[in-house]
Phi, psi and omega in degrees: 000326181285333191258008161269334154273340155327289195279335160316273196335306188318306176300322160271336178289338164312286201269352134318351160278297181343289183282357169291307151339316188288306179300327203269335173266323163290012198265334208289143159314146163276122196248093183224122159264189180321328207265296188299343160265025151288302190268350199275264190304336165298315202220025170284162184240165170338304184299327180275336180278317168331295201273345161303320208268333194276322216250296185111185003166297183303295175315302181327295192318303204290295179295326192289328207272306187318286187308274179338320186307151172299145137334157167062338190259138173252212184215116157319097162265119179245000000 
């Protein structure tokens, strides 16, 4: 019986950190301000209120910013 909670534990304490991450991110504040969401609900297109209501904030955001970004310039990710 002891060496099967040995080996249990770990193995339940993972995923219990796991799904605490999971919880701990929707919990995390939205870092969008007033303007942006301002300027977001003024000049969003269909497709972008879509992905507000399927994704939320992030997702929106994220497409809204793309289309308006210049042409030709690309975007750095590191």
């Amino acid at each position: 019986m002891t060496v099967f909670l040995v080996l249990l534990f770990p193995l339940l304490l993972m995923v219990f950190a796991l799904l605490m991450s999971r919880v701990e991110d929707r919990l995390r504040p939205a870092l969008v301000t007033e303007d942006e969401v301002g300027e977001f609900l003024d000049q969003a297109r269909p497709e972008e209120v879509n992905t507000l209501i399927r994704e939320g904030w992030s997702g929106a955001l994220d497409r809204f910013r793309l289309r308006r970004r210049p042409r030709g310039r690309k975007v750095r990710r590191g």
